[in-house]
C-alpha positions in Angstrom: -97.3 -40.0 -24.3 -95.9 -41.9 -21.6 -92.8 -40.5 -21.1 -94.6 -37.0 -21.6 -97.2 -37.8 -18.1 -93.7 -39.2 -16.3 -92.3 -35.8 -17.1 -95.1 -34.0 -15.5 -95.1 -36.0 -12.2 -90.7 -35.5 -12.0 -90.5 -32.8 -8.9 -88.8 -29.9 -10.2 -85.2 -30.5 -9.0 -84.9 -33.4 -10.9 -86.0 -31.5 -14.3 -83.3 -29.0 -13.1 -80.2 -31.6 -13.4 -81.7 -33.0 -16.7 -80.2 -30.7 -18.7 -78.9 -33.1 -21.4 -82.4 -34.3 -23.1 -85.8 -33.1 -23.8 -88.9 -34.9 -25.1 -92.0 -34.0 -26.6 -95.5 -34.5 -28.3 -96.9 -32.6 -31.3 -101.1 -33.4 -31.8 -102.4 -31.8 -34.7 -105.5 -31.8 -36.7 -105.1 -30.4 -40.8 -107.3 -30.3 -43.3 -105.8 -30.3 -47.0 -107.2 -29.2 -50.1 -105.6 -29.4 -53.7 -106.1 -30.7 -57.5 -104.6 -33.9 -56.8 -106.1 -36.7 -54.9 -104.0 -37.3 -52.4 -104.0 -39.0 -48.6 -106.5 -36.9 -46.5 -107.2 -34.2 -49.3 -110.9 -33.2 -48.1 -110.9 -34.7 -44.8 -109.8 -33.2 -41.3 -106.6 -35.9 -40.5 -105.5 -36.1 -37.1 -101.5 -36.7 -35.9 -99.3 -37.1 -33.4 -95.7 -37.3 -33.4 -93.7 -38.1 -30.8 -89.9 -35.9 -30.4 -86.6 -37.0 -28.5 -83.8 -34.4 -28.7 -80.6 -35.2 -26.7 -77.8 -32.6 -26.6 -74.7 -31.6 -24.3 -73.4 -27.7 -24.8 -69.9 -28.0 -23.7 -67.4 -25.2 -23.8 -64.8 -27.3 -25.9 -67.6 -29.6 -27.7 -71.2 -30.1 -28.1 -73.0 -32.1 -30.2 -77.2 -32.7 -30.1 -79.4 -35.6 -31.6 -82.8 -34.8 -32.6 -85.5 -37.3 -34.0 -89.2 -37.4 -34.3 -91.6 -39.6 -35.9 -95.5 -38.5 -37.5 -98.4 -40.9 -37.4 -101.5 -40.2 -38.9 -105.0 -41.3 -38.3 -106.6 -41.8 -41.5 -110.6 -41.9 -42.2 -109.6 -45.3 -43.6 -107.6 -46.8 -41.5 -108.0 -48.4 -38.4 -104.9 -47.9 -36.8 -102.6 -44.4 -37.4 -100.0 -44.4 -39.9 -96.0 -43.8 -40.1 -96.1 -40.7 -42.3 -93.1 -38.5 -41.7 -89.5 -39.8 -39.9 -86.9 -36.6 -39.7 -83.5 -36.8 -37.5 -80.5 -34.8 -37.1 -77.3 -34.6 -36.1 -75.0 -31.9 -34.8 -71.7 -32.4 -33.6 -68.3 -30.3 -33.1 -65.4 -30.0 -30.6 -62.1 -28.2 -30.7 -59.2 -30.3 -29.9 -56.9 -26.9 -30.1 -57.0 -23.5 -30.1 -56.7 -23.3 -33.8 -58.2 -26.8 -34.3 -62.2 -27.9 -35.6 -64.0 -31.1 -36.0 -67.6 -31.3 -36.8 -69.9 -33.4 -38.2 -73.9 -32.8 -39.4 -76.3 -35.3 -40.4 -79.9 -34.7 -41.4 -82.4 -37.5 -43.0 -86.4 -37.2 -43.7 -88.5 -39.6 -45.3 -92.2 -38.5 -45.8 -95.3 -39.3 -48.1 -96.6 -35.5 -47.0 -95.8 -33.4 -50.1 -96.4 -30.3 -48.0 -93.7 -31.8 -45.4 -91.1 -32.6 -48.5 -87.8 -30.3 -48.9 -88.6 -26.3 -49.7 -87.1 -25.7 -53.4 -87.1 -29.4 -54.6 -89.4 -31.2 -57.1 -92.3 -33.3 -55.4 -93.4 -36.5 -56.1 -96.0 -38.8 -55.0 -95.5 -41.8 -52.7 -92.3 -42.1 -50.0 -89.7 -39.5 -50.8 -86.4 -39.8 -48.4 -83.7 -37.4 -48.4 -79.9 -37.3 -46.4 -77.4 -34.9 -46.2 -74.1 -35.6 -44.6 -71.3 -33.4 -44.0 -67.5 -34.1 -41.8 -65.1 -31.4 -41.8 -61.7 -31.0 -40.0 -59.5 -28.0 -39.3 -56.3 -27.4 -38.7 -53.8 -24.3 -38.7 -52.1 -25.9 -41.8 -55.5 -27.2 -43.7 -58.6 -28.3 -44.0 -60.7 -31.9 -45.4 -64.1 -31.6 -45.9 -66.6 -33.8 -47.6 -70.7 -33.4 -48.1 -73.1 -36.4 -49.3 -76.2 -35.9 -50.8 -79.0 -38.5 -51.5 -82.6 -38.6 -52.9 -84.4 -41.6 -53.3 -88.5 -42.3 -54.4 -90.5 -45.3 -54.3 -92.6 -43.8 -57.0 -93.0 -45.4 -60.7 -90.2 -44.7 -62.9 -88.6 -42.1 -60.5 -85.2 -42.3 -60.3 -82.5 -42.2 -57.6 -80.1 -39.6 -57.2 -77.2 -39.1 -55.1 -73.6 -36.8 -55.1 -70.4 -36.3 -53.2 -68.0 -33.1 -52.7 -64.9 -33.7 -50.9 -61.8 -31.4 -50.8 -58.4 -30.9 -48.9 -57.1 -27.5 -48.6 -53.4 -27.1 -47.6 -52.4 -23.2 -46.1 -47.9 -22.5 -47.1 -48.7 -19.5 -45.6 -51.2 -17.6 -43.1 -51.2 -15.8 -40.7 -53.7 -14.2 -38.3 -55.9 -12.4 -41.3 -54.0 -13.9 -44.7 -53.7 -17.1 -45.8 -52.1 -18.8 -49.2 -53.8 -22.1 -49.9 -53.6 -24.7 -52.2 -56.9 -27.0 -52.4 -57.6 -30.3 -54.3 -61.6 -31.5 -54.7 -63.1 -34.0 -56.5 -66.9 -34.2 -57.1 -69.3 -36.9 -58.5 -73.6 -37.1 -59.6 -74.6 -40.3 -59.5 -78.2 -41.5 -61.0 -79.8 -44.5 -59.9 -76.5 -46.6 -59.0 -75.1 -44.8 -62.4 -72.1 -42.0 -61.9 -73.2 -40.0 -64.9 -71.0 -36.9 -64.3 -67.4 -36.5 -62.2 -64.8 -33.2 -61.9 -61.8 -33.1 -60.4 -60.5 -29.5 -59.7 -57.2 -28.1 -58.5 -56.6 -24.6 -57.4 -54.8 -21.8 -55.6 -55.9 -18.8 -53.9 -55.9 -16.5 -51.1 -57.8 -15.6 -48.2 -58.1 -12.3 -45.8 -59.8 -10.7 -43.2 -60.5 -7.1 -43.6 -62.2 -6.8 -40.3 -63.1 -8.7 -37.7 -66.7 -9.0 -40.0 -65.7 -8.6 -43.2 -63.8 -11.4 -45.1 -63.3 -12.4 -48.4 -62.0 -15.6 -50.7 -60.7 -15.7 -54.3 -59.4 -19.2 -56.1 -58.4 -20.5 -59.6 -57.5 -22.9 -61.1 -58.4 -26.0 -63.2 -60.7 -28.8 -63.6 -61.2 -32.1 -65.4 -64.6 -32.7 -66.2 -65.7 -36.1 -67.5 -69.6 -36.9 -68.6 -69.2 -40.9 -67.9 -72.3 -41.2 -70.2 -70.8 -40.0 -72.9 -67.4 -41.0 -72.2 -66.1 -37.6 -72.7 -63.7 -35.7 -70.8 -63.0 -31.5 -70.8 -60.6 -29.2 -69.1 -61.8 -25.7 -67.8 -60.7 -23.2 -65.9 -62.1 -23.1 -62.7 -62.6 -20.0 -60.2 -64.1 -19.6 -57.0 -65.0 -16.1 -55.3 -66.4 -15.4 -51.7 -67.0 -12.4 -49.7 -68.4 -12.2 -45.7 -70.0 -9.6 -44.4 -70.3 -6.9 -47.3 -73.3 -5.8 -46.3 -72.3 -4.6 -43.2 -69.1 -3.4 -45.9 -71.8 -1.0 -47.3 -73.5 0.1 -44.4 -76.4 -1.9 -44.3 -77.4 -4.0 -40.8 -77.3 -7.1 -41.9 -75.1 -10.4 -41.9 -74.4 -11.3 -45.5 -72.4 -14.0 -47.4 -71.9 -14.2 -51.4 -70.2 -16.9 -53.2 -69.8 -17.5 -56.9 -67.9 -20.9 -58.2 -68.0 -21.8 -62.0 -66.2 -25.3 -63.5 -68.9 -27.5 -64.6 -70.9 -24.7 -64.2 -71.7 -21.7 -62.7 -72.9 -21.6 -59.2 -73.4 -19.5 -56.5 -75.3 -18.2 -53.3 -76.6 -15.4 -51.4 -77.5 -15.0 -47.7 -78.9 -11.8 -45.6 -79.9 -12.2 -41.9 -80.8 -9.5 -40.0 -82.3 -9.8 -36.3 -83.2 -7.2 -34.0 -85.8 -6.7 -31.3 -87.5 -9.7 -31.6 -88.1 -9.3 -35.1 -85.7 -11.7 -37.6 -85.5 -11.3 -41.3 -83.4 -14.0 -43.8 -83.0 -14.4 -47.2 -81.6 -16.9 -49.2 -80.9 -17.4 -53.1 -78.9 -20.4 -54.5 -77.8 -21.9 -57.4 -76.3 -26.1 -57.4 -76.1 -28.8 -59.5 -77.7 -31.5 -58.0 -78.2 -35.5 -58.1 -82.2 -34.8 -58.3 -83.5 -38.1 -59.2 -87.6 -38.1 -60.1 -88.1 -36.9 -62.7 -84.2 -36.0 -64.1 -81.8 -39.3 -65.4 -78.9 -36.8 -65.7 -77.1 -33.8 -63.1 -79.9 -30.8 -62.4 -79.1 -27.6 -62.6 -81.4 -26.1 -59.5 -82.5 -22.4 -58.5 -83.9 -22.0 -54.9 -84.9 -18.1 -53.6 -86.7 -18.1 -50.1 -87.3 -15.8 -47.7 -88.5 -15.8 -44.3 -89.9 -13.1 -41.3 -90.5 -13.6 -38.1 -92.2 -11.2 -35.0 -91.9 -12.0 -31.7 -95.3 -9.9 -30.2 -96.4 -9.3 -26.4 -96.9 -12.2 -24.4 -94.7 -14.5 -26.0 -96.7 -14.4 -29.9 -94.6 -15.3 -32.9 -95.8 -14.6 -36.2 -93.8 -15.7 -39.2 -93.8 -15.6 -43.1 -92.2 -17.4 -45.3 -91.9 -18.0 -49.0 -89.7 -19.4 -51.4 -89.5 -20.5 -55.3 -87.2 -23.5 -57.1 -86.6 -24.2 -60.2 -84.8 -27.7 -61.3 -84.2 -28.6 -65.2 -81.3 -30.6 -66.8 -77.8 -29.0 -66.7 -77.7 -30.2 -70.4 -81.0 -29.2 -71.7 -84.4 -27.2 -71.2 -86.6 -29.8 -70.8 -88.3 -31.3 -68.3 -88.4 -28.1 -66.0 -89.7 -28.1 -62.8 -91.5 -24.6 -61.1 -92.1 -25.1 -57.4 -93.5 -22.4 -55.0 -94.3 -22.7 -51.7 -95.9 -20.2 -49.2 -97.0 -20.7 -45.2 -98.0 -18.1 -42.4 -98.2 -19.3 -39.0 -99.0 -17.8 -35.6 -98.0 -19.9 -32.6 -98.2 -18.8 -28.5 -97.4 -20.3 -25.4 -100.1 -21.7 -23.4 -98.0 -23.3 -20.8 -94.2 -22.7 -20.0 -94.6 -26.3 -21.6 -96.8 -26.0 -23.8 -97.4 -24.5 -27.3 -100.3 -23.9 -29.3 -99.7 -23.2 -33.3 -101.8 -22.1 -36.1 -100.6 -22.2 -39.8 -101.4 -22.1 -43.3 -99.7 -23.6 -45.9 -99.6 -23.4 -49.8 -97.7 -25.7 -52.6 -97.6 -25.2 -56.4 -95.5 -27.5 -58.8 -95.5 -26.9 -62.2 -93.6 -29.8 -64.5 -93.0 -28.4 -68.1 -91.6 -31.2 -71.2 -92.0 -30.7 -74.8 -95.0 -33.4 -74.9 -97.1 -32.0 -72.3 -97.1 -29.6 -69.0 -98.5 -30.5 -65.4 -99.7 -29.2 -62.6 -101.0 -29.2 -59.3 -101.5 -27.3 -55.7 -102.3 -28.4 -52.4 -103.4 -25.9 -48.9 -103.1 -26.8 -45.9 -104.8 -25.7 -42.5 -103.4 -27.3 -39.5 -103.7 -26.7 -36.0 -101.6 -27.8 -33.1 -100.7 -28.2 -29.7 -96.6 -29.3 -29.0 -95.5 -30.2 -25.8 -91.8 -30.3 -24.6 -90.1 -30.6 -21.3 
């Protein structure tokens, strides 16, 4: 709050040259109702969280640090609470004309099941999640690698976490072909257990139709091993892509469709579309995942969302969004986890610095196993005012 009244007593060319940081307050009131007990269900809970977000928008590299804290003031308590931490990181620079490196972090740890990731199973008590990616490239290849973690301090929940990492070598390319030759491994690791590994090998080729259409095809094999087990397999392994077909097929919208199957099979869908202030995206997905909780082995996990957003007169945005996951074991119907999610919001500019927001919020988890099936749903009305300068 401090640094928010310093901002507001800065004269304005100072704020000009301060192009490199912004800070910010959120104060909100919510009120939640649901069929689980839970912190604040039937009573009005007031928060505040504080934001920092330091960035530098270079033409060669930018990177930008974001990070905000929620406290809550509890009927209970007597002082507020530490109830949601979320930071990112965003980073990139080109050392050459044909030459990338970037790296992306993002970590949040909440006890909000509302506030928890959209598509995954929620569980009671502190949930913290991380996702970490580096990636390098070059003319004549590529490294990349992508972390994943998931741990709960609930009862008998357990931790997961998984790693990707490849190296892709081009023999030939060219301004829109490319041979390559890529080499991944891959490993799901349960509560300080590696319970499943596979290590692939494969060729393929890449083009670019047009300067928005592109597409990908690989194969090859991999080496799967089920450590708990102490089994290993060899299958063939194939990976398709293909950017921009919608546009392909006449349709206005930015699309990307890939399909992978080794361990198993995998794959994603993306539309965006955005024009005149109105923005449309859609998402489905299908991973194997570390999920932890509920799931001592590798998940298989289906996440569809999608999301629309209206800028009105006089700065109003009005957005939409929904989305549906589905997690159960990769080896295995049961357990099976349903989670849907819904929110509407309506937010509009009271002051060039501040923002006033309205929204409503839905969760529904449904946990299905062959001795019993459980469930629950929370809504959410919140209301809040965010400051940023």
């Amino acid at each position: 709050m401090g640094i928010v009244v310093a901002c507001l007593c800065l004269p304005g060319r100072a704020l000009a040259h301060a192009d490199d940081w912004r800070t910010g307050v959120t104060v909100a009131t919510r009120f939640d109702e649901g069929s689980r007990v839970g912190v604040g269900d039937g009573d009005w809970v007031s928060s505040f969280t504080p934001q920092v977000s330091l960035y530098r928008r270079g033409s060669l590299t930018r990177w930008e640090l974001d990070a905000s804290r929620r406290f809550d003031s509890l009927p209970e308590a007597r002082s507020p609470r530490a109830a949601s931490d979320v930071a990112r990181l965003d980073f990139s620079t080109r050392p050459a004309e044909d030459a990338e490196i970037a790296l992306k972090g993002w970590f949040r740890g909440s006890r909000d099941l509302v506030a928890l990731d959209a598509g995954s199973p929620v569980t009671s008590g502190l949930t913290e999640s991380a996702d970490g990616l580096a990636l390098a490239s070059f003319w004549r290849g590529e490294v990349t690698w992508n972390g994943r973690s998931k741990s709960r301090d609930a009862t008998g929940a357990a931790d997961g976490w998984s790693q990707d990492a490849s190296v892709t070598v081009f023999p030939f390319r060219s301004a829109t072909h490319a041979l390559q030759l890529r080499g991944g491994y891959q490993d799901w690791t349960i509560d300080d257990r590696r319970a499943l590994r596979v290590v692939r090998g494969l060729g393929g080729y890449r083009r670019e139709h047009t300067p928005w259409v592109s597409s990908q095809v690989e194969v090859g094999v991999a080496e799967i091993r089920d450590d708990r087990t102490g089994t290993t397999e060899h299958e063939v392994a194939w990976a398709a892509a293909v950017t921009g077909f919608a546009r392909a097929m006449g349709l206005p919208f930015a699309s990307r469709v890939r399909v992978a199957s080794d361990v198993a099979t995998t794959g994603s869908v993306e539309l965006q579309r955005t024009l005149g202030g109105v923005s449309v995206e859609a998402k489905w997905e299908r991973s194997v995942r570390a999920e932890g909780g509920a799931f001592t082995a590798p998940a298989l996990r289906d996440f569809a969302s999608i999301g629309i957003q209206d800028t009105l007169a006089a700065g109003v945005v009005v957005a939409v969004e929904g989305n549906y996951g589905r997690t159960r074991l990769l080896e295995g119907a049961e357990p099976r986890i349903e989670t849907w999610r819904a929110s509407g919001s309506l937010a509009r500019p009271v002051r060039p610095w501040l923002t006033g927001r309205a929204t409503y919020g839905y969760l529904r988890q449904v946990e299905s196993s062959v001795a019993a099936t459980e469930q629950f749903h929370r809504g959410r009305v919140e209301f809040a005012l965010n400051a940023s300068f």
